[in-house]
Steps between C-alpha positions, in 0.01 A plus 500: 500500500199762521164342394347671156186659571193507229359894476156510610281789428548814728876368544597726245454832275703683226598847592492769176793411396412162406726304841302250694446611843467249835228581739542385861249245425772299331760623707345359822382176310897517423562484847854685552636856405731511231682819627434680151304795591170383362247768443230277692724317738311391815800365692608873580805526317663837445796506252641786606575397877539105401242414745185379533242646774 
């Protein structure tokens, strides 16, 4: 079971359209890629080869 994170400030921002958007702050205090394609992903991860570099 994944351990629930608490949002911190700068972890965080709403795009225009009103969707809460991760920065790699909280994606390296996360600690692993979730293979989603994340705008701000700092593992490397490209969704359209599968891979991360």
């Amino acid at each position: 079971m994944r351990k629930i994170l608490p949002l911190e400030e700068g972890d965080f921002y709403l795009s225009p359209e009103g969707y809460k958007v991760f920065t790699a702050q909280y994606h390296l205090k996360r600690g692993y890629c979730c293979e989603s394609g994340c705008r701000h992903c700092p593992y490397g991860y490209n969704r359209k080869t599968n891979k991360q570099d």
